[in-house]
LUMKOLBA-160722 format. One line per 3 residues: number of its first residue (from 1); their letters; for each residue y negated, x negated, z negated of C-alpha. Coordinates in steps of 0.25 Angstrom, whole numbers, padded with zeros to 4 digits. Example, Ala and Ser with C-alpha at 12.3 -4.5 7.8 and 13.67 -1.06 7.14 Angstrom:
1	as	0018,-0049,-0031 ~ 0004,-0055,-0029;
***
This chain:
1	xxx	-0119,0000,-0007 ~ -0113,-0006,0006 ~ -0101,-0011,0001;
4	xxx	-0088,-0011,0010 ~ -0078,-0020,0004 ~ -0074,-0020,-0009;
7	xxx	-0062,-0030,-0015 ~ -0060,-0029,-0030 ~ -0048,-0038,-0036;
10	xxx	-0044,-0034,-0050 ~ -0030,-0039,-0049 ~ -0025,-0043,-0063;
13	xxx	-0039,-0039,-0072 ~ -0031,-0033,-0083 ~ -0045,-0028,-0089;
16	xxx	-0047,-0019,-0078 ~ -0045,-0004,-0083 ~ -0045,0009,-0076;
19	xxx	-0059,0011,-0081 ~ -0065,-0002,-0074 ~ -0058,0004,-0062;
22	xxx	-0065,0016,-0062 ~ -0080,0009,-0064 ~ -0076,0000,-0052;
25	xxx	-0073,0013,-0045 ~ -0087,0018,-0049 ~ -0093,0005,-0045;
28	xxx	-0088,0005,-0033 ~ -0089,0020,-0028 ~ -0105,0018,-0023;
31	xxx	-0098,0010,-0011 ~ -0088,0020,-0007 ~ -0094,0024,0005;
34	xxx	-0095,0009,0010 ~ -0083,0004,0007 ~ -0074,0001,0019;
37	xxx	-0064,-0009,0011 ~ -0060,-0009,-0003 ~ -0050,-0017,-0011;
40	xxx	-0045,-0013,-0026 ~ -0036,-0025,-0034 ~ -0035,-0017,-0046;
43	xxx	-0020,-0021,-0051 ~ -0021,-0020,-0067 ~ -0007,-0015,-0073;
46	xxx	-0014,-0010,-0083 ~ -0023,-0001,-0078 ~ -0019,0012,-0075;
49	xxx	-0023,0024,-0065 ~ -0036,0028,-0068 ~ -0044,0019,-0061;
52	xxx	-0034,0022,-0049 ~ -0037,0035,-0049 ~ -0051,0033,-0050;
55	xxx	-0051,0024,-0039 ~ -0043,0036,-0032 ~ -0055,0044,-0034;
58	xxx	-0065,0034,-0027 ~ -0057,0029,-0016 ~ -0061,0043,-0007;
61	xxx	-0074,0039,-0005 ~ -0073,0028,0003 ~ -0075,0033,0015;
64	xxx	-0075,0022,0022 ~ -0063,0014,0017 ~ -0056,0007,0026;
67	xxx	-0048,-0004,0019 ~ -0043,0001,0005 ~ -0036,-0011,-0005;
70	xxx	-0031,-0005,-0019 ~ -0020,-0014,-0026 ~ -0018,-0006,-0041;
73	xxx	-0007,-0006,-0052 ~ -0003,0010,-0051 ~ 0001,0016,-0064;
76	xxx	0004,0030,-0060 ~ 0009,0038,-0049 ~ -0006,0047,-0051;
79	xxx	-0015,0034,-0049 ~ -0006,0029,-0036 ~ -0007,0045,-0031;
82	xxx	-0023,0046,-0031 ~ -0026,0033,-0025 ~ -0016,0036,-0011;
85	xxx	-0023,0050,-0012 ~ -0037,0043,-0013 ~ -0034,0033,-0003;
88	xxx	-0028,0044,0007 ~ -0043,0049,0008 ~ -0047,0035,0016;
91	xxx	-0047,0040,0030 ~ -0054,0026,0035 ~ -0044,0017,0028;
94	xxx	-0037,0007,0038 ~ -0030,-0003,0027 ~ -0024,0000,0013;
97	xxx	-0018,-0008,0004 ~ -0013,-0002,-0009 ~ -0006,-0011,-0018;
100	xxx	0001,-0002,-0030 ~ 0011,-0012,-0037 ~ 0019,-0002,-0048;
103	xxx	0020,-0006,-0061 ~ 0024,0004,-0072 ~ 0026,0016,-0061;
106	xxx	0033,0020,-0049 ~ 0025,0029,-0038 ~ 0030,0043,-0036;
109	xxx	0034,0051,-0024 ~ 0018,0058,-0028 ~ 0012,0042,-0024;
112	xxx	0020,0041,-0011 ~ 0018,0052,-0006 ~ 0004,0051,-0008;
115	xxx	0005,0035,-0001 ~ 0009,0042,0010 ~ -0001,0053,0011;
118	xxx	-0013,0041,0010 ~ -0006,0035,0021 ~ -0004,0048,0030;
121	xxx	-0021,0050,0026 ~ -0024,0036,0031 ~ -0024,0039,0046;
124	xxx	-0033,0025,0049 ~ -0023,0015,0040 ~ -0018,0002,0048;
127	xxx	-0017,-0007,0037 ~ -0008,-0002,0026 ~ -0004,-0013,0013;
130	xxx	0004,-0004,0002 ~ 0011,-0011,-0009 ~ 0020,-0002,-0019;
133	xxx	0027,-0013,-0026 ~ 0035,-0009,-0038 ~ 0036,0005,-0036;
136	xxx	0051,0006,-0039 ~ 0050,0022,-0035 ~ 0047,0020,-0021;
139	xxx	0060,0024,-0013 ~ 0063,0023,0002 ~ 0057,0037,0004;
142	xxx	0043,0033,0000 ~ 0041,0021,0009 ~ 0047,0029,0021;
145	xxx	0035,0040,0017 ~ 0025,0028,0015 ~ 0030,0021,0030;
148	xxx	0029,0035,0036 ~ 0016,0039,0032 ~ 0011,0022,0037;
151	xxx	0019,0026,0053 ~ 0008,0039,0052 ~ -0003,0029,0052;
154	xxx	-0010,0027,0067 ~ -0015,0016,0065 ~ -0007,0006,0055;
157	xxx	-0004,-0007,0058 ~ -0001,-0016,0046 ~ 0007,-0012,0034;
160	xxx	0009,-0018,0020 ~ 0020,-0011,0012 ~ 0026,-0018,-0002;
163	xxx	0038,-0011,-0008 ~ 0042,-0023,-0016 ~ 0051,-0020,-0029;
166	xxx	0053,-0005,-0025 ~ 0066,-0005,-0027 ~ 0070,0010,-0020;
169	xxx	0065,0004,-0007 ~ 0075,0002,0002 ~ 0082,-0001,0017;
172	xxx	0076,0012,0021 ~ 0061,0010,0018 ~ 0065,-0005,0024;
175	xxx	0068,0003,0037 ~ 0056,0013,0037 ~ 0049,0000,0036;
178	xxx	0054,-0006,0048 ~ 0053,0006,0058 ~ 0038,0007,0053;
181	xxx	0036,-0008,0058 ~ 0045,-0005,0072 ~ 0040,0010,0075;
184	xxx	0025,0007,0074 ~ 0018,-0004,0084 ~ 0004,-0004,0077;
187	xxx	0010,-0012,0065 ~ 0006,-0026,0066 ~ 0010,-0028,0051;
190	xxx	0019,-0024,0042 ~ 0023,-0031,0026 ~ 0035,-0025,0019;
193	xxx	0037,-0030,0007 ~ 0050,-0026,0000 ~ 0054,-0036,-0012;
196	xxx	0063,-0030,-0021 ~ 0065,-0018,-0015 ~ 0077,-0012,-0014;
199	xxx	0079,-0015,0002 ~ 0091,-0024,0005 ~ 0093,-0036,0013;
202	xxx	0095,-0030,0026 ~ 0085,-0018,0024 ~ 0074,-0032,0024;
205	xxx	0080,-0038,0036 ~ 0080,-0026,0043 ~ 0062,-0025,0042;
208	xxx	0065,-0041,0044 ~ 0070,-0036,0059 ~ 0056,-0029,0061;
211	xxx	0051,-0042,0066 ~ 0058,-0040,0079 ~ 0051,-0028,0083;
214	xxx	0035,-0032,0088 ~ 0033,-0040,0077 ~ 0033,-0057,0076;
217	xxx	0031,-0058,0062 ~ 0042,-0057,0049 ~ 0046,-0064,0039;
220	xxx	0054,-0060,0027 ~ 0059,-0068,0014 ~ 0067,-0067,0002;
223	xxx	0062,-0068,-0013 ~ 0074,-0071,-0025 ~ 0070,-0055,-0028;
226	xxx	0073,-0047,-0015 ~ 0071,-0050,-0001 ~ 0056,-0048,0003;
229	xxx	0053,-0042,0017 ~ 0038,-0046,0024 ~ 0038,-0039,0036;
232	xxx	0024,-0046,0043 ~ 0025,-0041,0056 ~ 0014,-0043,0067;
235	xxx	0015,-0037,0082 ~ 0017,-0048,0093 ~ 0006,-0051,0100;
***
């Protein structure tokens, strides 16, 4: 088989089980060699890890990945851990979006630190979209680990982080946040999304003031739940 793109959107198909995750694994393995782009929607809260991990398993052997999509509910800190592992293995991947909304679980110091292994391992990234929503045990110290291991990165230049309703985030991840955005010139985009976290009025206005450094493009609102921050930034031509 010559297939290189692949797009598969399961999003809200409660019947989908671990098990019909692992056959579309199978079904899908004779193209692994082929494959440059591949997008999983697989969000089912009621499914649990097993399909995940078997997923982990194939996603090695695509050799010539270089665009990688995987939205999932996670359910525990094990199927989250295998997946980074496996994706840490892509040396051609140049885009990544991984979409792990938390419901039932929060991620341990074990799954960040392996986030920021992956992305240490991922020496050709430029596009980055990583959403974490929900995760209540993310603290200040694991996004400044996660933006540290993103400033290693030669070559990225657009950059997608969600941190809404992690309520331990703070001014100080705000901050790391903005010297990303002012220390590094190949970013032509960066999206923060930080509703309901626990960052304060200020802390926003101070990633606001990004906008005045290179960049033409902000805009920031506020919703009846917490003030909302979009940083979309592009360089001046």
């Amino acid at each position: 088989s010559q297939l290189i793109l692949l797009h598969l959107n399961f999003d809200k198909c409660l019947r989908l089980t671990d098990i019909s995750v692992e056959n579309l694994v199978n079904g899908i393995q004779q193209c692994h060699s082929t494959l440059t782009q591949l997008s999983l929607f697989l969000y089912n809260p009621k499914m649990g890890d097993v399909g995940l991990v078997s997923l982990s398993r194939f996603l090695p052997t695509l050799t010539r990945i270089q665009e990688l999509s995987i939205h999932w509910h996670p359910k525990s800190d094990d199927g989250c851990y295998q997946m980074t592992k496996a994706i840490s293995s892509l040396s051609s991947l140049s885009h990544l979006q991984l979409h792990l909304p938390v419901i039932g679980y929060s991620f341990t110091d074990r799954t960040m630190k392996s986030m920021c292994t992956m992305l240490h391992s991922l020496i050709t990234l430029s596009h980055l979209d990583l959403s974490l929503g929900g995760n209540k045990s993310i603290t200040d110290a694991g996004v400044i680990d996660l933006i540290n291991a993103i400033q290693s990165l030669q070559h990225f230049s657009r950059l997608h982080i969600s941190l809404k309703r992690c309520s331990k985030v703070t001014d100080v991840s705000g901050q790391k946040i903005e010297d990303i955005v002012r220390a590094r010139t190949s970013l032509i985009y960066v999206e923060a999304d930080v509703r309901s976290t626990g960052m304060s009025k200020s802390g926003v206005a101070n990633l606001r003031s990004v906008g005045a450094v290179s960049y033409t493009h902000l805009r920031a609102h506020e919703t009846p739940e917490h003030l909302v921050c979009r940083l979309l930034l592009e360089k001046k031509k």
